[in-house]
Every structure is written in C-alpha cells, then in structure tokens.
MIDOSE-1310 file (N, C-alpha, C; in nm, 2 decimals, decimal comma, always signed):
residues 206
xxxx	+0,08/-0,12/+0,00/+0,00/+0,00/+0,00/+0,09/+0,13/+0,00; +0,07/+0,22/-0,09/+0,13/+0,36/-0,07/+0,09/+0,42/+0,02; +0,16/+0,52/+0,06/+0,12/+0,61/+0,20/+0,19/+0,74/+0,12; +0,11/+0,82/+0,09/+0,12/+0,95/+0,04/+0,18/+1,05/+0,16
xxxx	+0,29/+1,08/+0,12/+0,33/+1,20/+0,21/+0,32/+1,32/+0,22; +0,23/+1,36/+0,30/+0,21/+1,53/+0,31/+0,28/+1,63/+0,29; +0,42/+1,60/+0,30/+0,48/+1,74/+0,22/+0,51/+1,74/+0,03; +0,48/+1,62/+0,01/+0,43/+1,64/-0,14/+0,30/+1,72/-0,20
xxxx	+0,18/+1,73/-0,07/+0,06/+1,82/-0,11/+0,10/+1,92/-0,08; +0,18/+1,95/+0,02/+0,22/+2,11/+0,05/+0,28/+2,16/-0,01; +0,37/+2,12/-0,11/+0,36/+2,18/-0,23/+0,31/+2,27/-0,33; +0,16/+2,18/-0,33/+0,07/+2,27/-0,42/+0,00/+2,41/-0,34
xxxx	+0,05/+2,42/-0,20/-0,02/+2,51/-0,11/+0,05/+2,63/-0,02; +0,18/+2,67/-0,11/+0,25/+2,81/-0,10/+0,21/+2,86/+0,00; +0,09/+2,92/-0,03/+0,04/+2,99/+0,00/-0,15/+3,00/+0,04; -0,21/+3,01/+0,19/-0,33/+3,00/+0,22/-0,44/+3,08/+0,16
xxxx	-0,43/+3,09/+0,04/-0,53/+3,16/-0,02/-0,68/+3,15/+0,01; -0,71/+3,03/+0,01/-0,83/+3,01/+0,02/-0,88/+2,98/+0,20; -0,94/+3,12/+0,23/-1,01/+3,12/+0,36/-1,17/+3,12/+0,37; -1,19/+3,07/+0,52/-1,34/+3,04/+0,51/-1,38/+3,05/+0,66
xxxx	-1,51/+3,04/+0,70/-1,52/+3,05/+0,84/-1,58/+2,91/+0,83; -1,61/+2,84/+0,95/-1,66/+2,68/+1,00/-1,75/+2,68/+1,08; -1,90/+2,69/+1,01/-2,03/+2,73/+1,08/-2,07/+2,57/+1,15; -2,19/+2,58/+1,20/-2,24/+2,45/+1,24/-2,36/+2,44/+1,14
xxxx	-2,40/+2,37/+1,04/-2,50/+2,37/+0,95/-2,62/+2,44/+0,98; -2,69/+2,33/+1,11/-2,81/+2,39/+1,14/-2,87/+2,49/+1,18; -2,74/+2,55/+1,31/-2,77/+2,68/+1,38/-2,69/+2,80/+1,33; -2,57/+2,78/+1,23/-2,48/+2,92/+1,19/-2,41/+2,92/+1,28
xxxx	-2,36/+2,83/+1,39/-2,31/+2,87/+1,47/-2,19/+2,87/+1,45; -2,06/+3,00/+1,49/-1,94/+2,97/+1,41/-1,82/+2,86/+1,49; -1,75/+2,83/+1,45/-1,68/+2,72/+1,48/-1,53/+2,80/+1,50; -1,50/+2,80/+1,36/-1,40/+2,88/+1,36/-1,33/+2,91/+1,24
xxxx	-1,24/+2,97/+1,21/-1,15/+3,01/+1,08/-1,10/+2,87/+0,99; -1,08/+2,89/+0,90/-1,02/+2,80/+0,84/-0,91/+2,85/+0,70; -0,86/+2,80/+0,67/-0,80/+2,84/+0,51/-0,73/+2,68/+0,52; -0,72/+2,73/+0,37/-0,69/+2,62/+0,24/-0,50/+2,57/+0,22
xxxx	-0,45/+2,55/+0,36/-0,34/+2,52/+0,39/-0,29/+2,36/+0,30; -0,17/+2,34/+0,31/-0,11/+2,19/+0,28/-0,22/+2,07/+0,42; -0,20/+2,12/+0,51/-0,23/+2,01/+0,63/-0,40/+2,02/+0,57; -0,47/+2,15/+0,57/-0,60/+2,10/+0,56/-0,64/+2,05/+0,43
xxxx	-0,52/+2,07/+0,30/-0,60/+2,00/+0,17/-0,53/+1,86/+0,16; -0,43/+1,81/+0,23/-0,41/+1,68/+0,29/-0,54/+1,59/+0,36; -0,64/+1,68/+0,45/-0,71/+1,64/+0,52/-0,83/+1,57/+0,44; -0,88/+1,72/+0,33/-1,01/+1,70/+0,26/-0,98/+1,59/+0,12
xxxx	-0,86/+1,57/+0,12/-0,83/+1,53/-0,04/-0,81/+1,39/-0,01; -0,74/+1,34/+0,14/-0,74/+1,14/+0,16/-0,88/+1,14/+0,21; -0,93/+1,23/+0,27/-1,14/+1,19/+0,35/-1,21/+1,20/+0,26; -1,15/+1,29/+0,14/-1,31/+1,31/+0,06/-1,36/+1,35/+0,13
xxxx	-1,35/+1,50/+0,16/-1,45/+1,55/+0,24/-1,44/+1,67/+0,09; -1,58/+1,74/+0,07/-1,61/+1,84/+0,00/-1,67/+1,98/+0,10; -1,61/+2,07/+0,07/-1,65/+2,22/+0,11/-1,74/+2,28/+0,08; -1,88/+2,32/+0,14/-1,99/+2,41/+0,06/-1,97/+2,50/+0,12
xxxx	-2,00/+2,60/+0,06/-1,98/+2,75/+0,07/-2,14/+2,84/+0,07; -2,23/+2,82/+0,17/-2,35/+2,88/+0,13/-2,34/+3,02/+0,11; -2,45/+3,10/+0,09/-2,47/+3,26/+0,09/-2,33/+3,34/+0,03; -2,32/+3,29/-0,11/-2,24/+3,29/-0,20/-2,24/+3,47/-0,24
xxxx	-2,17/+3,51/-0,29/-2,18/+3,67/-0,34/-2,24/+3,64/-0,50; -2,35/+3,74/-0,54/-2,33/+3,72/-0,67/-2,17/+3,71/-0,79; -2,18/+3,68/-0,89/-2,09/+3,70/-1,00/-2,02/+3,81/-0,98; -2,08/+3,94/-1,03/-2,00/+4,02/-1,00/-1,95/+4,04/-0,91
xxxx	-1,96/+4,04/-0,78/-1,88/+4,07/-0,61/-1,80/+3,92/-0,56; -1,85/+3,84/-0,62/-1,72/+3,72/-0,62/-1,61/+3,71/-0,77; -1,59/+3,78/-0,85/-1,49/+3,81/-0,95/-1,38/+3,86/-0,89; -1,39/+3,96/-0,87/-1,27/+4,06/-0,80/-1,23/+3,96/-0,69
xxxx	-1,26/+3,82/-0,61/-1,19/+3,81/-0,53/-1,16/+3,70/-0,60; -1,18/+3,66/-0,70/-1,10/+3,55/-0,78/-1,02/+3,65/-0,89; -1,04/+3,75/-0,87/-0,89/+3,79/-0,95/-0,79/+3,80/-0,84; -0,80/+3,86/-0,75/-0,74/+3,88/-0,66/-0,68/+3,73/-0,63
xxxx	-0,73/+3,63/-0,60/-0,65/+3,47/-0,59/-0,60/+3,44/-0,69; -0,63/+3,53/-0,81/-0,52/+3,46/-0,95/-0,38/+3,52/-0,95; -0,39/+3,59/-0,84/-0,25/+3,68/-0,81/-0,13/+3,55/-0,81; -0,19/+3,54/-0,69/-0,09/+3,47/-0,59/-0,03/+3,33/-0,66
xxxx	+0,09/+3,31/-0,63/+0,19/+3,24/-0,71/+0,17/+3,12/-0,61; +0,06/+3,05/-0,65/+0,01/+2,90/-0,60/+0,13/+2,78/-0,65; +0,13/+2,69/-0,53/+0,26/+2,59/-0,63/+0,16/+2,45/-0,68; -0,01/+2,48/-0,70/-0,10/+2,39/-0,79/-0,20/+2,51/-0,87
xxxx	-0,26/+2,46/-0,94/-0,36/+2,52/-1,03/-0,48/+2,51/-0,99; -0,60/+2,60/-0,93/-0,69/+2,57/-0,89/-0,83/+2,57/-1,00; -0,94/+2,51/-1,03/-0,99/+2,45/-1,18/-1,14/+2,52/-1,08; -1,18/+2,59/-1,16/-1,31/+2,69/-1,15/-1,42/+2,64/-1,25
xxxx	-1,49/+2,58/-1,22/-1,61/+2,62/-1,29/-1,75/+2,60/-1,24; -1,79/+2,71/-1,34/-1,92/+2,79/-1,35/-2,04/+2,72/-1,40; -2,16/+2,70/-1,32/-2,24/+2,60/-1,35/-2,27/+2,60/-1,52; -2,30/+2,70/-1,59/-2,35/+2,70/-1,73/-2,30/+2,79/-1,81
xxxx	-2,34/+2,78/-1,89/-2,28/+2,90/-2,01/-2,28/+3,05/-1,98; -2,41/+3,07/-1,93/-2,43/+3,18/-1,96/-2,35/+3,28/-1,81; -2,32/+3,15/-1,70/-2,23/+3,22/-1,59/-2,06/+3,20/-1,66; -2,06/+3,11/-1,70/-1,90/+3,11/-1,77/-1,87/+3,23/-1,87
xxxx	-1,98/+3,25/-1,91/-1,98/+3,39/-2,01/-1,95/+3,49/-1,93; -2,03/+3,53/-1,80/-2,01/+3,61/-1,74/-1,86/+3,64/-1,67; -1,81/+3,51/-1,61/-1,70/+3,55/-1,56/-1,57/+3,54/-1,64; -1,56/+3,52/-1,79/-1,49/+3,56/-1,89/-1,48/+3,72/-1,95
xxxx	-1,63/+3,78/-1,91/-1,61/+3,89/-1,95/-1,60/+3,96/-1,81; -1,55/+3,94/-1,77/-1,48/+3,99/-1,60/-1,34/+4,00/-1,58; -1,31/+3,83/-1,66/-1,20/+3,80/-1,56/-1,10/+3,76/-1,68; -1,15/+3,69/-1,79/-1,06/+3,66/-1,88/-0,97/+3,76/-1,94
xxxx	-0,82/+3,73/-1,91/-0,73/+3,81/-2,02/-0,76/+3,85/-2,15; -0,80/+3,76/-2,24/-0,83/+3,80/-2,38/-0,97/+3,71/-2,41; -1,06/+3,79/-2,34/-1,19/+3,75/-2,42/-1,24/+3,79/-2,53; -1,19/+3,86/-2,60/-1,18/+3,89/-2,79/-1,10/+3,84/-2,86
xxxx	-0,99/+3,71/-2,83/-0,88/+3,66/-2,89/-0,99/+3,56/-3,00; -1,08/+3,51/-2,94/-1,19/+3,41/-2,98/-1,31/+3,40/-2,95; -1,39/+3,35/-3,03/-1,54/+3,28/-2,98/-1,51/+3,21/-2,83; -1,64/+3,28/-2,75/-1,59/+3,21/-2,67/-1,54/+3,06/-2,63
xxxx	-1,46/+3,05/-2,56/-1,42/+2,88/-2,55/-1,46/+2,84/-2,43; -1,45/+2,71/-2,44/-1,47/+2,66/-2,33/-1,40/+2,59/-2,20; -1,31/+2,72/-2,25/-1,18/+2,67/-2,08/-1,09/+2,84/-2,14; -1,03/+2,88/-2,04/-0,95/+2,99/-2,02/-0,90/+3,00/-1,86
xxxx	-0,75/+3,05/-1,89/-0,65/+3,06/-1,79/-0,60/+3,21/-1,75; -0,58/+3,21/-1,61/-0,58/+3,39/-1,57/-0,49/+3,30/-1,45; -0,41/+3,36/-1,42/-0,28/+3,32/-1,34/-0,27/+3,18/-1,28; -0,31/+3,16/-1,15/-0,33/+3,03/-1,11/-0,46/+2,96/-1,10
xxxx	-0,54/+3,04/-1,17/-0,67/+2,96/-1,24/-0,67/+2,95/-1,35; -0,80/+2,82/-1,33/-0,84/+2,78/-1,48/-1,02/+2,76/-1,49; -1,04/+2,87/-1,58/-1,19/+2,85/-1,58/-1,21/+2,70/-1,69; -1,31/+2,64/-1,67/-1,38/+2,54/-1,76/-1,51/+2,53/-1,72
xxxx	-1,60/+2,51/-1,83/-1,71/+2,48/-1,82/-1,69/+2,30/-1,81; -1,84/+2,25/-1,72/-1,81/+2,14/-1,67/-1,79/+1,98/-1,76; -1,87/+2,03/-1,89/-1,83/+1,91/-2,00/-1,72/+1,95/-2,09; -1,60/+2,06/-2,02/-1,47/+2,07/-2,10/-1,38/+1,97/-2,04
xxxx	-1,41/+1,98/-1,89/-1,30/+1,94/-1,79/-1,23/+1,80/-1,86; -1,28/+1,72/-1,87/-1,22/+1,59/-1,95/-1,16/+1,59/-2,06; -1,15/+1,75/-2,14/-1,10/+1,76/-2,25/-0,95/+1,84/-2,19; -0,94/+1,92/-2,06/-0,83/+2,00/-2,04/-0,66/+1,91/-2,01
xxxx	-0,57/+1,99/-2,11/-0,43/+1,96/-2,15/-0,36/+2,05/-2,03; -0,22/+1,96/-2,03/-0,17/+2,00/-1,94/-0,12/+2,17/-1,92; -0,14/+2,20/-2,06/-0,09/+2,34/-2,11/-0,26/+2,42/-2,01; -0,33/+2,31/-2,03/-0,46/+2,48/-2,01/-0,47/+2,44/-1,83
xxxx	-0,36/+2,38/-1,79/-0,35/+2,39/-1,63/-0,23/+2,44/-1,58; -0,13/+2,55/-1,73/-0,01/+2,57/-1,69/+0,10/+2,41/-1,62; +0,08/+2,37/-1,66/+0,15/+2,23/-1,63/+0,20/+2,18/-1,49; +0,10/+2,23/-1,44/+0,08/+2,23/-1,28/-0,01/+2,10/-1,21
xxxx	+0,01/+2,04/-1,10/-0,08/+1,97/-1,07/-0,23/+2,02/-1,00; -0,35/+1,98/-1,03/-0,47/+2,07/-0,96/-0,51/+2,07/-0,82; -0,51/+2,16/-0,74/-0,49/+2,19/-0,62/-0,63/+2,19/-0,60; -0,73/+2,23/-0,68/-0,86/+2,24/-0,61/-0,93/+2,28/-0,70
xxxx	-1,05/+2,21/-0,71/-1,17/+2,18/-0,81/-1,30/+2,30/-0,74; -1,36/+2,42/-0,77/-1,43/+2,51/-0,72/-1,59/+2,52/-0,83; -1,67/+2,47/-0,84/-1,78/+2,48/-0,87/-1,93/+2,56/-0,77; -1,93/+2,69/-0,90/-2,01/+2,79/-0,88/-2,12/+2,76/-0,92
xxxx	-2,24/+2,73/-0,82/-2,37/+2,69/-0,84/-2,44/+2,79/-0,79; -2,50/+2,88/-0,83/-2,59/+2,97/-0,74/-2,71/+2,89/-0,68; -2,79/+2,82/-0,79/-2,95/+2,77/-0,75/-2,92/+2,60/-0,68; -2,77/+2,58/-0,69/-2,74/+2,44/-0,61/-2,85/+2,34/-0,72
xxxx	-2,85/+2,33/-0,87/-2,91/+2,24/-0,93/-2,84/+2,14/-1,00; -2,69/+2,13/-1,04/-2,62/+2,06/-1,08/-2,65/+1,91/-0,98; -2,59/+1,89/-0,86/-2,65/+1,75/-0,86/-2,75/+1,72/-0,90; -2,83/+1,73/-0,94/-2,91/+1,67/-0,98/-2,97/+1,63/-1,14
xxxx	-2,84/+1,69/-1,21/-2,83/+1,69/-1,37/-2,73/+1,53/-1,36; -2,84/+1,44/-1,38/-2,77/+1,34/-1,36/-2,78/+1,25/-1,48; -2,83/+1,34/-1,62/-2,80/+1,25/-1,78/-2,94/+1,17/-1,79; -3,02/+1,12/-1,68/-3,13/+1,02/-1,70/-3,24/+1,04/-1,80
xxxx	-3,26/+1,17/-1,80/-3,37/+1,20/-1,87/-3,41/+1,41/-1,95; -3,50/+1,41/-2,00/-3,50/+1,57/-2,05/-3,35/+1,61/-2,13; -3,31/+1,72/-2,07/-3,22/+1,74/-2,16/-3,10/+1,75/-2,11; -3,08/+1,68/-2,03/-2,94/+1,68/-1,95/-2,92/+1,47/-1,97
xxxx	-2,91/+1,44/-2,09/-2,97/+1,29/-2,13/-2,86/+1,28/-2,19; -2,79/+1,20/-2,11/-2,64/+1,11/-2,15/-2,54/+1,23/-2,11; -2,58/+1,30/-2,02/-2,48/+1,43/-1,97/-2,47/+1,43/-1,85; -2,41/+1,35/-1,75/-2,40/+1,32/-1,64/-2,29/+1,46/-1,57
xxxx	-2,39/+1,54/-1,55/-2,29/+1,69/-1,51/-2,22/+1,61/-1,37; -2,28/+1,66/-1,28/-2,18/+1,63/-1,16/-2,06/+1,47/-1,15; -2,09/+1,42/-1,25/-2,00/+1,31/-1,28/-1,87/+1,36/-1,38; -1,88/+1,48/-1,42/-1,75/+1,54/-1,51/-1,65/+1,59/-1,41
xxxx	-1,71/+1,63/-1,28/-1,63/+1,66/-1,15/-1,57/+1,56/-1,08; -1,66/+1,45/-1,07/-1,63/+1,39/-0,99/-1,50/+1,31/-1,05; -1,49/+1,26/-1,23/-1,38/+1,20/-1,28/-1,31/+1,28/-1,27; -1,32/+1,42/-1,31/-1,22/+1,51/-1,30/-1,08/+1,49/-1,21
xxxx	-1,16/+1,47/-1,04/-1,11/+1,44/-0,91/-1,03/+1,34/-0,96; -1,09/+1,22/-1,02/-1,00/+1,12/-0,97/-0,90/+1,12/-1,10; -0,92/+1,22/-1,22/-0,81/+1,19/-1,30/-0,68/+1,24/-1,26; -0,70/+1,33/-1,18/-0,55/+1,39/-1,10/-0,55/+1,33/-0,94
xxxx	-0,59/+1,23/-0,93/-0,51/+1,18/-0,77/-0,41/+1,13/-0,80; -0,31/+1,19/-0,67/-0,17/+1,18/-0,67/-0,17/+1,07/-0,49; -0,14/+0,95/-0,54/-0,13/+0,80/-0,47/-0,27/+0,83/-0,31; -0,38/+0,82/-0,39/-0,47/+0,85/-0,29/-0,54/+0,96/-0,27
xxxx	-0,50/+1,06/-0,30/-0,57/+1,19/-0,26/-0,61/+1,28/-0,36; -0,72/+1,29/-0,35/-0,79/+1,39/-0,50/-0,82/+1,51/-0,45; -0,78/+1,67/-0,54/-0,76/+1,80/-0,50/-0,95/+1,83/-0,40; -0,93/+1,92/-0,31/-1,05/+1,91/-0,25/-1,15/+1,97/-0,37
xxxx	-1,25/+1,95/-0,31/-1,36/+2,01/-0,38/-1,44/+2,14/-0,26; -1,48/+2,19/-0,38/-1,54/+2,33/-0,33/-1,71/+2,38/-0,43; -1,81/+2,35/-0,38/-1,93/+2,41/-0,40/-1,98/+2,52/-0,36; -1,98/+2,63/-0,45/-1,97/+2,76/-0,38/-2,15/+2,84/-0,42
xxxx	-2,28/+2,85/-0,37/-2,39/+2,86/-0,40/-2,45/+2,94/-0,31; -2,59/+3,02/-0,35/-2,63/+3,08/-0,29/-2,74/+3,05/-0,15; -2,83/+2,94/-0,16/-2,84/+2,94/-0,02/-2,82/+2,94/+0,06; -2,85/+2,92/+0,21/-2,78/+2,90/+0,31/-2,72/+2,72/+0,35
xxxx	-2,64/+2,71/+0,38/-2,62/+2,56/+0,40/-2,73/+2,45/+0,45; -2,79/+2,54/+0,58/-2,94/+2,41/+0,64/-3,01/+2,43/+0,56; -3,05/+2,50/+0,44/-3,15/+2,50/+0,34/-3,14/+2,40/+0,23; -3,03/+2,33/+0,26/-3,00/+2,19/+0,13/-2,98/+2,09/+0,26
xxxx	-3,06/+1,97/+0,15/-3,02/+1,85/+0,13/-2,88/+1,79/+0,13; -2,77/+1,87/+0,22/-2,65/+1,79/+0,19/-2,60/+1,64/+0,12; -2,69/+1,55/+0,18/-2,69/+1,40/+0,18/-2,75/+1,38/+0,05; -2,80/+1,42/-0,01/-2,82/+1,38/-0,16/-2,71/+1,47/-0,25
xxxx	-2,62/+1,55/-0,19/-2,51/+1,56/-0,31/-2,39/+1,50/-0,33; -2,41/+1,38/-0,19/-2,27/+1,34/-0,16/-2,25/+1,23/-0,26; -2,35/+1,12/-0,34/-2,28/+1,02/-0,44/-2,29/+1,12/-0,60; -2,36/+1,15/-0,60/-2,33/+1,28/-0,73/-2,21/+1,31/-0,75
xxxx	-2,17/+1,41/-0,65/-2,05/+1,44/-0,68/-1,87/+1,39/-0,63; -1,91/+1,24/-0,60/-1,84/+1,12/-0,55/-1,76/+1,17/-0,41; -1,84/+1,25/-0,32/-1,78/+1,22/-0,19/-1,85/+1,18/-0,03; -1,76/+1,17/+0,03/-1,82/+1,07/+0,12/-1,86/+1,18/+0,24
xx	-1,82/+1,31/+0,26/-1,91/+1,41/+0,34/-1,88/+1,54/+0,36; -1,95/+1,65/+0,39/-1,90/+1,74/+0,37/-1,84/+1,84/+0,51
C-alpha cells in the first residue's frame, strides 16, 4: 500500500489563499477560521471531504476576489467552474485576459486559475493547467441544481454533469488523494439537502 506523504501536497499550497469560516449547518453557529493550507488539503483530499460555501456573493462581487486569488503564485492550479454557459460567459467577461482573442471557448486561464465549463474538464491539457498539478476543483452553483443533472432524462440525457467533476477528481489523484472540492452557491447551508449531493459528486461528506 502507498502512503502519500504530506509534504508532497504542501507543495501545491504556498500559500493560504483560500479562507473560510466553520459554521455548524443547522444553527450558523461559528466554529471557527479555516484556510486552504497543505495540512488541511491533505485532510479534505485522503477523506473526501467536500466544502460548501452557502450565501455565495453574486458574480460580480465574487470576481474581484477571484482575480485577486489569481495573483498569488500557487505551487497547484486551482480549476473553476461555472455551472453554465451563460455564468462562464459572465466571468470571462470579467476576468478573462483575452476575451476577444476568440469565440468564446470553453476553458480559459488567468494566473493560477483555470476557468472550464463542466463538459470541458475531460478535455483539459496540461498546457490549459499551466503544467501544474490541480490543487482544487471550485464549482459555482448559485441555484445548487447541478447535482441533480444526472444525464437520465430531459435534456441533460447522457450528460452526467456532476459526474464530469467527480472523474475530473479522480483523473489527478496523486497516490490516494484527490484536490479538494469546493461548492460555492447561494443558499444558506441548512436549506439543502446535503446527503443527496454526496454520491453525485463522489464524496463521502462534507
């Protein structure tokens, strides 16, 4: 059996960019600080634990602070995306370097991100991750409806959306541990269903 060594993930984690507070679901009660360290994406990436982010800022007022994290000289690539077109549209014309180079595409790179829409990801080269390993997988759902685009039926038929994430995960595990995951949406946390997004998006809790 391998045993993955934690200072090989600390690598990808320079630097704590990604902070958060640690509520108690039901009552908001706060817990405490957190950020996106080597020890805690060691934690989330062998548990499979995934991160929800309720009472999300719109698009516009969460751009600026993803430009602001594309600053920072990450030692992984953190992989953004935007539930649908029409929000990947939006944060291309926000955030993308050259959104008039082309029709829009369906993946673009701004320092240590990588935007993709969610039926690119399986298509992304190591060039459109800067040739970095992926530090963290961030999917922006405002209405929290992606789990449930599960390909069966209507028009999400043979389109298993939250399953493009979930392989994603496991196409970059490095001996056991897949980059955490991050669900960033606008409700409040006790207002979902947690327990029905956990096989969707292949993890075991949040």
């Amino acid at each position: 059996m391998i045993v993955l060594n934690p200072s090989k993930i600390e690598e990808l984690y320079s630097f704590p960019a990604i902070r958060c507070r640690r509520i108690v679901r039901g009552t908001g009660k706060l817990l405490d600080d957190v950020q996106l360290d080597g020890e805690t994406a060691f934690e989330l990436g062998t548990e499979n634990i995934g991160v929800l982010a309720g009472e999300c800022p719109r698009a516009a007022d969460l751009a600026p602070r993803f430009r602001e994290l594309s600053k920072h000289d990450l030692g992984g690539q953190i992989v953004v995306a935007p539930c649908d077109q029409s929000l990947f549209h939006s944060y291309s014309m926000m955030l993308n370097p050259e959104p008039k180079r082309r029709k829009v595409r369906d993946c673009w790179t701004v320092g240590c991100l990588t935007f993709s829409t969610l039926e690119m990801l399986r298509h992304l080269q190591p060039e459109d991750l800067c040739e970095r390993e992926v530090s963290a997988v961030i999917l922006i759902d405002p209405n929290c409806m992606v789990y449930r685009a599960r390909g069966s039926q209507g028009r999400f038929a043979r389109n298993d959306r939250p399953q493009h994430l979930a392989r994603f995960r496991a196409a970059h595990e490095i001996d056991g541990w897949c980059p955490p995951f991050f669900l960033f949406t606008d409700p409040p946390a006790k207002s979902l269903n947690t327990n029905q997004m956990l096989a969707p998006f292949g993890i075991e809790s949040w």
